[in-house]
mmCIF file of the N, C-alpha and C atoms, coordinates in Angstrom:
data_MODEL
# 
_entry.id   MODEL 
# 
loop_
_atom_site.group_PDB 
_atom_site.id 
_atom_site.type_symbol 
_atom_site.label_atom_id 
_atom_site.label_alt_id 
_atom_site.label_comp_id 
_atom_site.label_asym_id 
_atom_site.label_entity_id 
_atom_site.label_seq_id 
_atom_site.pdbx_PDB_ins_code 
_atom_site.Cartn_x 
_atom_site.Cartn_y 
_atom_site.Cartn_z 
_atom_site.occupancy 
_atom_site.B_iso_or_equiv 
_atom_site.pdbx_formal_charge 
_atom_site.auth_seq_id 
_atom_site.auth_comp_id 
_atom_site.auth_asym_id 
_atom_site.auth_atom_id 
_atom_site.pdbx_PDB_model_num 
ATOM 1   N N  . UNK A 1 1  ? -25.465 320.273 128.059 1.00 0.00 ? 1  UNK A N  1 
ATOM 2   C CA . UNK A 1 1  ? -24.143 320.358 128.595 1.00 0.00 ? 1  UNK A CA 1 
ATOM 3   C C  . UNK A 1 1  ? -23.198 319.578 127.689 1.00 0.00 ? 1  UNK A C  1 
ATOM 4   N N  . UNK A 1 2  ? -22.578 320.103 127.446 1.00 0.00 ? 2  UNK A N  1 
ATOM 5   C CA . UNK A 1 2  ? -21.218 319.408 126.230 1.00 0.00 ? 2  UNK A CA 1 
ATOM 6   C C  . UNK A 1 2  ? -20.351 319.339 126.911 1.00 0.00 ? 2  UNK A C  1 
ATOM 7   N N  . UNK A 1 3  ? -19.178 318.218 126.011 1.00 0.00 ? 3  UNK A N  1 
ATOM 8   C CA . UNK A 1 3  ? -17.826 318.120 126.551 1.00 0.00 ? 3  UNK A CA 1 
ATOM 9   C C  . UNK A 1 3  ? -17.274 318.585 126.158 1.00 0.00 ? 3  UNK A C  1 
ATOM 10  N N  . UNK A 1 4  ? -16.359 319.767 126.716 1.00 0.00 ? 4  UNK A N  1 
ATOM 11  C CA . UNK A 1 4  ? -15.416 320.387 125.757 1.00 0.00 ? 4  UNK A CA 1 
ATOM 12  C C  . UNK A 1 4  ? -13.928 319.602 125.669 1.00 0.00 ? 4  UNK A C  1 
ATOM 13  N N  . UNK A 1 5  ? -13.091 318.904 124.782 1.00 0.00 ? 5  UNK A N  1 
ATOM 14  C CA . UNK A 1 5  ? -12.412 318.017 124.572 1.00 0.00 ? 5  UNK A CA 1 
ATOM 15  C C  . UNK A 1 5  ? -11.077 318.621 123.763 1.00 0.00 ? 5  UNK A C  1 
ATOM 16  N N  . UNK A 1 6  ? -10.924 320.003 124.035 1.00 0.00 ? 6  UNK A N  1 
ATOM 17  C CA . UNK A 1 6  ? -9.921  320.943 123.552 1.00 0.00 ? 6  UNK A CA 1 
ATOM 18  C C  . UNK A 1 6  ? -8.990  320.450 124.828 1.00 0.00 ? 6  UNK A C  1 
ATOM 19  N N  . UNK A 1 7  ? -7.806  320.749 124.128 1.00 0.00 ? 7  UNK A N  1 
ATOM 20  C CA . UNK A 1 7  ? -6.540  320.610 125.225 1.00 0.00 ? 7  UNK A CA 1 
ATOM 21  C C  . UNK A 1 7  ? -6.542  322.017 125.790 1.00 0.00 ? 7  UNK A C  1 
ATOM 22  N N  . UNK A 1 8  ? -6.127  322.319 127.023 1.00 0.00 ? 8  UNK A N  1 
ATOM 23  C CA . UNK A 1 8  ? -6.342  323.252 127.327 1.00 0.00 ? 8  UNK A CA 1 
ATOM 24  C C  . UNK A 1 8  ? -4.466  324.002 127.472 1.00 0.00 ? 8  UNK A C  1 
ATOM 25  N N  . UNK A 1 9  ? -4.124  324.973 127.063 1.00 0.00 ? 9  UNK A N  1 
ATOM 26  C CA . UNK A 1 9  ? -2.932  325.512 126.940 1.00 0.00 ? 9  UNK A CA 1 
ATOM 27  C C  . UNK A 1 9  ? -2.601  325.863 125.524 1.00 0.00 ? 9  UNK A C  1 
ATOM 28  N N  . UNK A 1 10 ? -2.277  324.946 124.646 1.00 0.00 ? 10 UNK A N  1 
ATOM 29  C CA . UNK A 1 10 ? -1.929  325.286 122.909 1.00 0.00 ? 10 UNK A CA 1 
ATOM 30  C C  . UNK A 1 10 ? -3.271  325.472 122.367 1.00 0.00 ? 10 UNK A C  1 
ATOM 31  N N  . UNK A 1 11 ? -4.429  324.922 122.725 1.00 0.00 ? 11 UNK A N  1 
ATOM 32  C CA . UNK A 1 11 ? -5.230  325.417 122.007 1.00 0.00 ? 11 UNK A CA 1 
ATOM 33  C C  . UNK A 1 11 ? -5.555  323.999 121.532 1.00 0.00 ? 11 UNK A C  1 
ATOM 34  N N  . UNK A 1 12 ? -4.640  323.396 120.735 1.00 0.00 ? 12 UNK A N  1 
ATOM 35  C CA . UNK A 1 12 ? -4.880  322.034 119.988 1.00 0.00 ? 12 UNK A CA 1 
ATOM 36  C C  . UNK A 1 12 ? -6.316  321.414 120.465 1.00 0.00 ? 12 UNK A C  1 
ATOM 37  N N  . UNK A 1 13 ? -6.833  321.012 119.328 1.00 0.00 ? 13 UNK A N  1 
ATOM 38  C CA . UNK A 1 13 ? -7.750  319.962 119.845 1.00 0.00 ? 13 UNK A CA 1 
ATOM 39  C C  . UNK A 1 13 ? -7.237  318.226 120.455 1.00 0.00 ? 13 UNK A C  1 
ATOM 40  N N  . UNK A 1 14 ? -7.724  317.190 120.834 1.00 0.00 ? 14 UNK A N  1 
ATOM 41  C CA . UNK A 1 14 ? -7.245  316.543 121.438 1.00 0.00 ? 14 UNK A CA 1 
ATOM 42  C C  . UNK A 1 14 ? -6.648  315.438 120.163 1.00 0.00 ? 14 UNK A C  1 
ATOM 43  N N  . UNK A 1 15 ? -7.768  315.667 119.450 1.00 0.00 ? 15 UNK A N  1 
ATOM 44  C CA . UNK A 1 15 ? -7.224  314.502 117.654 1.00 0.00 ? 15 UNK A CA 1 
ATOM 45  C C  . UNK A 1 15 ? -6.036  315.395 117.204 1.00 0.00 ? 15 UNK A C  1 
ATOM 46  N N  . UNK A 1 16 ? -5.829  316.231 117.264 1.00 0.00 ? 16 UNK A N  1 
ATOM 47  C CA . UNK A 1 16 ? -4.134  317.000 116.635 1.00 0.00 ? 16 UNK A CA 1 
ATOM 48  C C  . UNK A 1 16 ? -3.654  316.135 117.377 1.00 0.00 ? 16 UNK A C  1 
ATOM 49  N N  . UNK A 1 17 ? -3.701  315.942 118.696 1.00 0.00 ? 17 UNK A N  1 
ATOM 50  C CA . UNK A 1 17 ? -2.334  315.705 119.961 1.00 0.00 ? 17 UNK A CA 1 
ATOM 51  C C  . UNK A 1 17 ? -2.670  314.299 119.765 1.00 0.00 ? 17 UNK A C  1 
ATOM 52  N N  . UNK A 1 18 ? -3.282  313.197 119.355 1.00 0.00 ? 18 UNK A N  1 
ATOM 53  C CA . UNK A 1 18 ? -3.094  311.875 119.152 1.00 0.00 ? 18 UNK A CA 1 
ATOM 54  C C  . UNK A 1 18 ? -1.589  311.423 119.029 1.00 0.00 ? 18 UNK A C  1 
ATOM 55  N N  . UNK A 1 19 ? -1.395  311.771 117.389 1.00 0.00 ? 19 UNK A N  1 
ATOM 56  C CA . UNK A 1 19 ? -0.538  311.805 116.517 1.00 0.00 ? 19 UNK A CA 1 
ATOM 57  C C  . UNK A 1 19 ? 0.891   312.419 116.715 1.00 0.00 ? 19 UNK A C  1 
ATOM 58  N N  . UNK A 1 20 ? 0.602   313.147 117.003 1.00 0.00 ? 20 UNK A N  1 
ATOM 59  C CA . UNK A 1 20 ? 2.299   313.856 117.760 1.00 0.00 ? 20 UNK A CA 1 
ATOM 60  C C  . UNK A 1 20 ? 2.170   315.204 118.547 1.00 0.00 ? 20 UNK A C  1 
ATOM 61  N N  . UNK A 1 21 ? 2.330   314.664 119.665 1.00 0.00 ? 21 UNK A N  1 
ATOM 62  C CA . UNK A 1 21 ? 2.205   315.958 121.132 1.00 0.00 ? 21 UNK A CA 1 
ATOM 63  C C  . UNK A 1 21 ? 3.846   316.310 121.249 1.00 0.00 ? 21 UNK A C  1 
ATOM 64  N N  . UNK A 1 22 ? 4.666   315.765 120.555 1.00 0.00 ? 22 UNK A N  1 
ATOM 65  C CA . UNK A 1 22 ? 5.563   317.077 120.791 1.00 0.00 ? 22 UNK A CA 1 
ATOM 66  C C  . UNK A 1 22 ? 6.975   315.876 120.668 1.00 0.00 ? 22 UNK A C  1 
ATOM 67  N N  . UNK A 1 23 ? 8.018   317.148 120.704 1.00 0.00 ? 23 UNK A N  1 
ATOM 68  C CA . UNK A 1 23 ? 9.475   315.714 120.518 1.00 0.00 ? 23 UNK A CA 1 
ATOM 69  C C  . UNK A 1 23 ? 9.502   315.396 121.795 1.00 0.00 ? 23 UNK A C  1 
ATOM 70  N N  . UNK A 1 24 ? 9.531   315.791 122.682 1.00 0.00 ? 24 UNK A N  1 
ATOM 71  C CA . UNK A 1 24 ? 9.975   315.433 123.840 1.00 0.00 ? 24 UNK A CA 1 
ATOM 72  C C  . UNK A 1 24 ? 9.573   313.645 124.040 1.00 0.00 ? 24 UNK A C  1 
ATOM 73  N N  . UNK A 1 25 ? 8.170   313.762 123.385 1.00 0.00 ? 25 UNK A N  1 
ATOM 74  C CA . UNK A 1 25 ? 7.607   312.189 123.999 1.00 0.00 ? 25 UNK A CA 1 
ATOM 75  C C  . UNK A 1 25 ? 7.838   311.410 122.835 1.00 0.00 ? 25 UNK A C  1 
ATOM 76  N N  . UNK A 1 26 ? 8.131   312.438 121.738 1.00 0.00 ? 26 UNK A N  1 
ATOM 77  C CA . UNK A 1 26 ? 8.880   311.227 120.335 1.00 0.00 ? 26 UNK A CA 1 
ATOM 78  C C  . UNK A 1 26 ? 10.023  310.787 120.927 1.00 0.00 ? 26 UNK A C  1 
ATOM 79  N N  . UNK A 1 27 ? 10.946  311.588 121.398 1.00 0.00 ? 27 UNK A N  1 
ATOM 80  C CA . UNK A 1 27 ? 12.274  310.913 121.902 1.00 0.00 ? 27 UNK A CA 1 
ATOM 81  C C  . UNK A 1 27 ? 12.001  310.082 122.997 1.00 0.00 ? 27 UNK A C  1 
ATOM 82  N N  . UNK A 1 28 ? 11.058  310.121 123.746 1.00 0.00 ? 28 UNK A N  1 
ATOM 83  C CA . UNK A 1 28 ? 11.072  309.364 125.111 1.00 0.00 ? 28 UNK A CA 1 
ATOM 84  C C  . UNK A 1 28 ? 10.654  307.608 124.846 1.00 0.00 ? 28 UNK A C  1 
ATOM 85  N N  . UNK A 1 29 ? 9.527   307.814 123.350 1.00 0.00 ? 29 UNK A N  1 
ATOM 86  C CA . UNK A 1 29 ? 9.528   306.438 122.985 1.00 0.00 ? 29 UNK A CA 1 
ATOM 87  C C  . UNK A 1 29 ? 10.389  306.039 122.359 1.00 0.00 ? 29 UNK A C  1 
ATOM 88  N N  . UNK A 1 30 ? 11.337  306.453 121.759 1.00 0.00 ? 30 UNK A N  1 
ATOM 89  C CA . UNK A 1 30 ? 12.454  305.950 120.878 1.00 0.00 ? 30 UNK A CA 1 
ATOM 90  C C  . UNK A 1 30 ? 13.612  305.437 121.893 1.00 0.00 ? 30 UNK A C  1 
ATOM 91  N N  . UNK A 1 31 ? 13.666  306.176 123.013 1.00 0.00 ? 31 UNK A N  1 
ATOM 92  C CA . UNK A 1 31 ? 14.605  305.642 124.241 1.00 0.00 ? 31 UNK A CA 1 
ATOM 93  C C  . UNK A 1 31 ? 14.367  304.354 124.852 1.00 0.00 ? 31 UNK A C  1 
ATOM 94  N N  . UNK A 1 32 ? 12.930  304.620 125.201 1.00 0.00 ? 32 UNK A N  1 
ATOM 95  C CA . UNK A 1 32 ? 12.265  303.109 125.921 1.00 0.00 ? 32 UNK A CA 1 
ATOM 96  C C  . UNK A 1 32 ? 12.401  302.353 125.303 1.00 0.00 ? 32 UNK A C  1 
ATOM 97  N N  . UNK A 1 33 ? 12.004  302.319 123.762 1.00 0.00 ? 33 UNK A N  1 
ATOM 98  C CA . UNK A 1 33 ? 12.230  301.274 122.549 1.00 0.00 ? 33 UNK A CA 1 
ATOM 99  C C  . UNK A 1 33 ? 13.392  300.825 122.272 1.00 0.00 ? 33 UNK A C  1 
ATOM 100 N N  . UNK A 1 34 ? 14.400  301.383 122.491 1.00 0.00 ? 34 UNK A N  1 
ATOM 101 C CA . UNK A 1 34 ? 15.934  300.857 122.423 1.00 0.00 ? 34 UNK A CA 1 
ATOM 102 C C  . UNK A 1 34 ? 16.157  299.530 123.599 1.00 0.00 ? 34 UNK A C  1 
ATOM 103 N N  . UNK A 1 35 ? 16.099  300.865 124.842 1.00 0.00 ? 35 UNK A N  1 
ATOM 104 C CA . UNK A 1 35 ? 16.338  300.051 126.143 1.00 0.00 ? 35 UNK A CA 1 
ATOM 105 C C  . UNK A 1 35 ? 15.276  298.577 126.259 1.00 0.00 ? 35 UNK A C  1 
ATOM 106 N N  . UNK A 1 36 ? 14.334  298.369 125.547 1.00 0.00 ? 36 UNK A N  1 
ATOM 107 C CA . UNK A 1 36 ? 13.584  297.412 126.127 1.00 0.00 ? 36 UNK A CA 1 
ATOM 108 C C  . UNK A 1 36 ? 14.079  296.126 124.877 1.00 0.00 ? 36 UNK A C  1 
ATOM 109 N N  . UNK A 1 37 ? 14.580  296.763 123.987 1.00 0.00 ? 37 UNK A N  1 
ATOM 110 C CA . UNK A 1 37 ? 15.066  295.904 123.106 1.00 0.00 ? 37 UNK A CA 1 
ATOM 111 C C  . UNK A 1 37 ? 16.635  295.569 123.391 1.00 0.00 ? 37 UNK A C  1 
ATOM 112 N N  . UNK A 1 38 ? 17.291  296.188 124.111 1.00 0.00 ? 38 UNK A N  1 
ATOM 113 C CA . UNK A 1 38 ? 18.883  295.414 124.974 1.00 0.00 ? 38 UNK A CA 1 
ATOM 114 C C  . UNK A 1 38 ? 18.369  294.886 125.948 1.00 0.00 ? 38 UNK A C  1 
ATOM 115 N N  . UNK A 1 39 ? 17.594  294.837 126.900 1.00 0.00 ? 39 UNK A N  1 
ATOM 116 C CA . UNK A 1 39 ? 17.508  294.352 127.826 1.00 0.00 ? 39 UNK A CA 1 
ATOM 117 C C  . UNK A 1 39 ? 16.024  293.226 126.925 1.00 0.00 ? 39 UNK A C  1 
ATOM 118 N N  . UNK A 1 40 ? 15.764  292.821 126.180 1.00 0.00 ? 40 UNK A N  1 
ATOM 119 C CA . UNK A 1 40 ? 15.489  291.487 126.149 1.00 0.00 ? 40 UNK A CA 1 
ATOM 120 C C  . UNK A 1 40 ? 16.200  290.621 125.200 1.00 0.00 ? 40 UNK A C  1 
ATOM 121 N N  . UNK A 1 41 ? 17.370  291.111 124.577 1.00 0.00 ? 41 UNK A N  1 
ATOM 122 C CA . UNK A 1 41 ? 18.416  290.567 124.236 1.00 0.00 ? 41 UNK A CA 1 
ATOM 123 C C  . UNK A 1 41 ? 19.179  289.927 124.940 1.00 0.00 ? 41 UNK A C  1 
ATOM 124 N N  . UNK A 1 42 ? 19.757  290.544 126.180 1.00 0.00 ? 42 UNK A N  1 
ATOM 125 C CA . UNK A 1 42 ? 20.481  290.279 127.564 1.00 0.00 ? 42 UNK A CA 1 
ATOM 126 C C  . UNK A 1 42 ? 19.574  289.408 128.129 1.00 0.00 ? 42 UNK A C  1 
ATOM 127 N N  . UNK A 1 43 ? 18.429  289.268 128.326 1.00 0.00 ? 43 UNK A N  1 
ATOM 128 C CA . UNK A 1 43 ? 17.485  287.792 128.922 1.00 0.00 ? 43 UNK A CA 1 
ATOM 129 C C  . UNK A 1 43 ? 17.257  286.970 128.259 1.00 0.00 ? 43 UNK A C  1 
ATOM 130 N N  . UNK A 1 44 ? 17.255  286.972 126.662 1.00 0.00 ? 44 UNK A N  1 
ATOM 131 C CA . UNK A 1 44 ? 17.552  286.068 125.796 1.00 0.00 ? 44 UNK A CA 1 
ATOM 132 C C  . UNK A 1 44 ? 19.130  285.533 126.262 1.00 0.00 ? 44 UNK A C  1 
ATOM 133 N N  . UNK A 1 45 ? 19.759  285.522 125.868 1.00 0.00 ? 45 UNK A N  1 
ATOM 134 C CA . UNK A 1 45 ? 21.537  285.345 125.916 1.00 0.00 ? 45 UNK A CA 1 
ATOM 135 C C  . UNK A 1 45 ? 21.497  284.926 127.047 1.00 0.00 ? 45 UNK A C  1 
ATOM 136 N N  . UNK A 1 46 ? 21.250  285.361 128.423 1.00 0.00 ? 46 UNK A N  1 
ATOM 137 C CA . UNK A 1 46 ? 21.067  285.373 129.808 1.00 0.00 ? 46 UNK A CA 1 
ATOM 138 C C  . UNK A 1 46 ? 20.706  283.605 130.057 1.00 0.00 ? 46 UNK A C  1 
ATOM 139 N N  . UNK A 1 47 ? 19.157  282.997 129.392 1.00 0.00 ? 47 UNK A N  1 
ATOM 140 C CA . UNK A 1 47 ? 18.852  281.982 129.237 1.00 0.00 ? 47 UNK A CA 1 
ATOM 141 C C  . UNK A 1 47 ? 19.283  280.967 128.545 1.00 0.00 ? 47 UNK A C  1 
ATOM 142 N N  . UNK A 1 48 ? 20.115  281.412 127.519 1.00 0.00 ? 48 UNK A N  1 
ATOM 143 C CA . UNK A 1 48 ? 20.426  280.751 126.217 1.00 0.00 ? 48 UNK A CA 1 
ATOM 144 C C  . UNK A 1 48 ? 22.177  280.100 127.009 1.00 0.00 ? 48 UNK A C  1 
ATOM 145 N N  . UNK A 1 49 ? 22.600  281.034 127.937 1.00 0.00 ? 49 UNK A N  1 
ATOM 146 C CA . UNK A 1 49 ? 24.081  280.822 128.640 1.00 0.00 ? 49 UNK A CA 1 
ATOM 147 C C  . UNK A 1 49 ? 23.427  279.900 129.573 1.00 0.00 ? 49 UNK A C  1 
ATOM 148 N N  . UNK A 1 50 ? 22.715  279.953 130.484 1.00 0.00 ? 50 UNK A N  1 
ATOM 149 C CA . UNK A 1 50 ? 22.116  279.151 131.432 1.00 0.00 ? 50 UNK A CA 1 
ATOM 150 C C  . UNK A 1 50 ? 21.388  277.894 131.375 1.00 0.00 ? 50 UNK A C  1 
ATOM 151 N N  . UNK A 1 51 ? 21.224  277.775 130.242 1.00 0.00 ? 51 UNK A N  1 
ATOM 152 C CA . UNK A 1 51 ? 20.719  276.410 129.689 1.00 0.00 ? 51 UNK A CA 1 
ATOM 153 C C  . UNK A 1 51 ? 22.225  275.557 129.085 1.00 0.00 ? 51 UNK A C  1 
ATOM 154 N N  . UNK A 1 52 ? 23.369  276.505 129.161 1.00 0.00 ? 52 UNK A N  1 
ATOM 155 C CA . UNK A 1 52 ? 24.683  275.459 128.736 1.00 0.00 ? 52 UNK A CA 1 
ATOM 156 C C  . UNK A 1 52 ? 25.045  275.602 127.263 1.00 0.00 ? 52 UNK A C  1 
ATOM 157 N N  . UNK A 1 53 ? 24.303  275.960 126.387 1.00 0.00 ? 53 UNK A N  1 
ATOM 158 C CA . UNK A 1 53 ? 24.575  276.665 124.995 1.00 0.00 ? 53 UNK A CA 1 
ATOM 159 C C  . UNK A 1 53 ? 25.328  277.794 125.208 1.00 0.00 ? 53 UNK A C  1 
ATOM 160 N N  . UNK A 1 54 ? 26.963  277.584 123.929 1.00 0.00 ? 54 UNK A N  1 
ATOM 161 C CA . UNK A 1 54 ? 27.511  278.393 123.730 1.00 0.00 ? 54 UNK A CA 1 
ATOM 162 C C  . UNK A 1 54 ? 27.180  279.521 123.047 1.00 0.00 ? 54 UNK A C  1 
ATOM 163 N N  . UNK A 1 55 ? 26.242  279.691 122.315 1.00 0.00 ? 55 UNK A N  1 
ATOM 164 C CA . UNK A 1 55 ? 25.672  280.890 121.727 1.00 0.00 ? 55 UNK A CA 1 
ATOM 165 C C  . UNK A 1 55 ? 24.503  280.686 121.034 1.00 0.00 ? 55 UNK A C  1 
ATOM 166 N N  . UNK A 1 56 ? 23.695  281.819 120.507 1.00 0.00 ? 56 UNK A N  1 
ATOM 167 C CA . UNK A 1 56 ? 22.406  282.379 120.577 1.00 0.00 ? 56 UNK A CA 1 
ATOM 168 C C  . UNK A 1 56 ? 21.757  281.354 119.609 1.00 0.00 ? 56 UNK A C  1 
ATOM 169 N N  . UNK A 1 57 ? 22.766  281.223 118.666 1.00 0.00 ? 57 UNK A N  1 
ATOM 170 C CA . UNK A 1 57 ? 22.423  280.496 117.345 1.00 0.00 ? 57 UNK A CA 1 
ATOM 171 C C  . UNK A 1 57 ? 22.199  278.880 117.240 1.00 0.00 ? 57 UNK A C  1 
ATOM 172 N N  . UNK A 1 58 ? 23.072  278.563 118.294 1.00 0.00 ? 58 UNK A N  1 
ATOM 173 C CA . UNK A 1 58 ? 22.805  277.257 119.030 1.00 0.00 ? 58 UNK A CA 1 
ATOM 174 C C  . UNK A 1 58 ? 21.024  276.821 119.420 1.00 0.00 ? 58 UNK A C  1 
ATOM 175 N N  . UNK A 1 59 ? 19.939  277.823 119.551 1.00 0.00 ? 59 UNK A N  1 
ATOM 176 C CA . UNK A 1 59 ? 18.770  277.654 120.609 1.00 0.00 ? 59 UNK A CA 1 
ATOM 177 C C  . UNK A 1 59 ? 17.637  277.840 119.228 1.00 0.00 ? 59 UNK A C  1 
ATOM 178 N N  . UNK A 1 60 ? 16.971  276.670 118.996 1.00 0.00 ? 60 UNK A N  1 
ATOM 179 C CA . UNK A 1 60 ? 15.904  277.044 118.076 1.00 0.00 ? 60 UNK A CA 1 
ATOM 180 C C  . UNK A 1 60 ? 15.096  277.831 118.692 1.00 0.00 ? 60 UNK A C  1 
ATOM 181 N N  . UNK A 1 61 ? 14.746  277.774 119.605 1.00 0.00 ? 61 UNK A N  1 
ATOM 182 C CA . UNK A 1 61 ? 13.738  278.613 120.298 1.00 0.00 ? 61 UNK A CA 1 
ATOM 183 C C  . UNK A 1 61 ? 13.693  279.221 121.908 1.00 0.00 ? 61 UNK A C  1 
ATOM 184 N N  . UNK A 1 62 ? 13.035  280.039 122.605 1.00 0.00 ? 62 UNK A N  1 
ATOM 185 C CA . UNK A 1 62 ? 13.609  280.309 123.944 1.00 0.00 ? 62 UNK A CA 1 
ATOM 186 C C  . UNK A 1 62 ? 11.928  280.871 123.814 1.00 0.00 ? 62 UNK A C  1 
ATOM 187 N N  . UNK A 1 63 ? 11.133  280.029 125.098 1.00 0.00 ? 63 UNK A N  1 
ATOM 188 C CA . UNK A 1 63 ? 10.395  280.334 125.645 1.00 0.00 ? 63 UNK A CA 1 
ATOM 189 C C  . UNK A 1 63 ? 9.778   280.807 126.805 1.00 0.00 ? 63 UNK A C  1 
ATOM 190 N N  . UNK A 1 64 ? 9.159   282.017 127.312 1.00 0.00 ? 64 UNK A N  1 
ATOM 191 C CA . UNK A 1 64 ? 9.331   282.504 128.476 1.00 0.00 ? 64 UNK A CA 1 
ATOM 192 C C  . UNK A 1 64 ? 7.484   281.694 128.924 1.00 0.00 ? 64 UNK A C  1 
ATOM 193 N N  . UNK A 1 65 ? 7.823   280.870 130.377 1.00 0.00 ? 65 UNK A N  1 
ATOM 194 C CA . UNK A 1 65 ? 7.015   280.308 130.801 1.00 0.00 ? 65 UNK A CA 1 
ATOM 195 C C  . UNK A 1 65 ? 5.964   281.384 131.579 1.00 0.00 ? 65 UNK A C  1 
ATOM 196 N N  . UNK A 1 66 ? 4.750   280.528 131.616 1.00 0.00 ? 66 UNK A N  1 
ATOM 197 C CA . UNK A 1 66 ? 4.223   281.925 132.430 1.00 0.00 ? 66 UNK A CA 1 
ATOM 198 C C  . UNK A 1 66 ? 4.641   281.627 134.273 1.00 0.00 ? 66 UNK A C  1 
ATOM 199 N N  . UNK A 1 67 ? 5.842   280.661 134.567 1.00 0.00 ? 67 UNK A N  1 
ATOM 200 C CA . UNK A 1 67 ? 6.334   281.192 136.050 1.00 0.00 ? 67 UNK A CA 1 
ATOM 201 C C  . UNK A 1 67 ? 7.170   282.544 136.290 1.00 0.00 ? 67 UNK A C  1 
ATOM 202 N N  . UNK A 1 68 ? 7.922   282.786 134.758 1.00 0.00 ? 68 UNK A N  1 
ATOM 203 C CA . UNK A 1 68 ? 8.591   283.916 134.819 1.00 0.00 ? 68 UNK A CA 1 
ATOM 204 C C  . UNK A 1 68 ? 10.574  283.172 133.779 1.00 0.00 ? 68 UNK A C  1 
ATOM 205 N N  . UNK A 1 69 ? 10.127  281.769 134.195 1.00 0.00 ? 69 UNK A N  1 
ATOM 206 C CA . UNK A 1 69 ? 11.434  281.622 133.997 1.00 0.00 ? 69 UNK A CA 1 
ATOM 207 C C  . UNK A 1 69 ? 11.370  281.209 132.108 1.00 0.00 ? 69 UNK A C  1 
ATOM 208 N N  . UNK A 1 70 ? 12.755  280.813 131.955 1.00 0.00 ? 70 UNK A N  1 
ATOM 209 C CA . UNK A 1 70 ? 12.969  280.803 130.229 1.00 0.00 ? 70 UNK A CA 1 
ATOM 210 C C  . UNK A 1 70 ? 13.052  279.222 130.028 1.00 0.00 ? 70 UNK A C  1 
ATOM 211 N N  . UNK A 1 71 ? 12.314  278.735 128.943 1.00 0.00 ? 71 UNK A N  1 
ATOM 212 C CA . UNK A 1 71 ? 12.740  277.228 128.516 1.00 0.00 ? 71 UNK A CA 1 
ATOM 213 C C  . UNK A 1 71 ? 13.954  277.162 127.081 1.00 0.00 ? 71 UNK A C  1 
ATOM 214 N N  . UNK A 1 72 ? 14.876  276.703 127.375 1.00 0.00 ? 72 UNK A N  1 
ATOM 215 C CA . UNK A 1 72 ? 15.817  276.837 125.796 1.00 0.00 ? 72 UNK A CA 1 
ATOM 216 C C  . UNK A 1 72 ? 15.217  275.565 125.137 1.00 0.00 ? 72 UNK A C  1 
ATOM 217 N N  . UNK A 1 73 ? 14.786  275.254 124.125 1.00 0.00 ? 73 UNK A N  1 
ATOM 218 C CA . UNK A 1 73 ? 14.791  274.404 122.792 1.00 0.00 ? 73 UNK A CA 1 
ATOM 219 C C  . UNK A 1 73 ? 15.986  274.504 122.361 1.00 0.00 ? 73 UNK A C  1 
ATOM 220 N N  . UNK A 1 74 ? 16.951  273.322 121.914 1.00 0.00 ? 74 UNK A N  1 
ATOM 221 C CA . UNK A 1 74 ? 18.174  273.147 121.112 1.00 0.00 ? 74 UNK A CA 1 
ATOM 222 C C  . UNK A 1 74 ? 18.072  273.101 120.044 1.00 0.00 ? 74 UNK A C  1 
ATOM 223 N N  . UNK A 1 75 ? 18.961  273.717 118.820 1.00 0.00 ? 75 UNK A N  1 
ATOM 224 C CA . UNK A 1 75 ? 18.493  273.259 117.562 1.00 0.00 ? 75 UNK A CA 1 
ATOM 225 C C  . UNK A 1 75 ? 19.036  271.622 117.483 1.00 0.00 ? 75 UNK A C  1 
ATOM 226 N N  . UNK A 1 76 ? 17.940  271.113 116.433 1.00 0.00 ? 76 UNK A N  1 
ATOM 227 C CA . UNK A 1 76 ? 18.054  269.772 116.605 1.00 0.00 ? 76 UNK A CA 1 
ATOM 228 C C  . UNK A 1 76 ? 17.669  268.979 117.539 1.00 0.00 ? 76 UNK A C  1 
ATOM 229 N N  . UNK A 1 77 ? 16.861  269.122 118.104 1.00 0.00 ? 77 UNK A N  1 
ATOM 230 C CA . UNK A 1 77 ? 16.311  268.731 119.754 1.00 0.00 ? 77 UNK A CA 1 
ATOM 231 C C  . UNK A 1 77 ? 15.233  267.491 119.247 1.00 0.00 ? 77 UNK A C  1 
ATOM 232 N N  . UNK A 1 78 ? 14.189  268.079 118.013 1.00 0.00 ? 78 UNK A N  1 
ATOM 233 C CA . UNK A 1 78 ? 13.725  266.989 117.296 1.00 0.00 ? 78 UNK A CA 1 
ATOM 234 C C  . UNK A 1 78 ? 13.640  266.024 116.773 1.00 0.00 ? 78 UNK A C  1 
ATOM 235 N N  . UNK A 1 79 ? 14.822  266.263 116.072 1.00 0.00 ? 79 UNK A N  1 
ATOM 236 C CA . UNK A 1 79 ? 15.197  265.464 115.024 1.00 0.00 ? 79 UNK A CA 1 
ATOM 237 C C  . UNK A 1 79 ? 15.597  263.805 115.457 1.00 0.00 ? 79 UNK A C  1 
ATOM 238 N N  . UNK A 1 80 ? 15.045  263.070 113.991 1.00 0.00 ? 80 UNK A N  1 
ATOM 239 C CA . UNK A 1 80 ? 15.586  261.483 115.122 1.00 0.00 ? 80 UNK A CA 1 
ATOM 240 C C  . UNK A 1 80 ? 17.506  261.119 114.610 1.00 0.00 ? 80 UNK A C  1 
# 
């Protein structure tokens, strides 16, 4: 008894469809990939305002804790 591992409709085998099953889902990752990259810009900035820093460039670092919330590092926070 074998597996047959053909897609069933185009014909394609399932290693064709790895690589690219079609635009529809090329565009759908290129969308998500945008949106998930403004919206962790906006929670960057979001934290970086809420910690009292006037802007982004102000924050050596911004760490997301594992409670959920953000820690800002100041630049210069080290230094003596």
């Amino acid at each position: 008894m074998g597996v047959n591992l053909a897609y069933r409709g185009r014909g394609d085998s399932w290693m064709e469809r790895i690589f690219f099953d079609g635009w529809d889902s090329l565009l759908r990752t290129v969308v998500i990939g945008v949106l998930a990259y403004v919206a962790l810009v906006v929670c960057l900035r979001g934290a970086v305002r809420a910690a009292g820093l006037p802007a982004l460039e102000e924050a050596a670092s911004v760490v997301l804790e594992t409670d959920g919330s953000f820690s800002v590092v100041r630049a210069g926070a080290g230094e003596p």
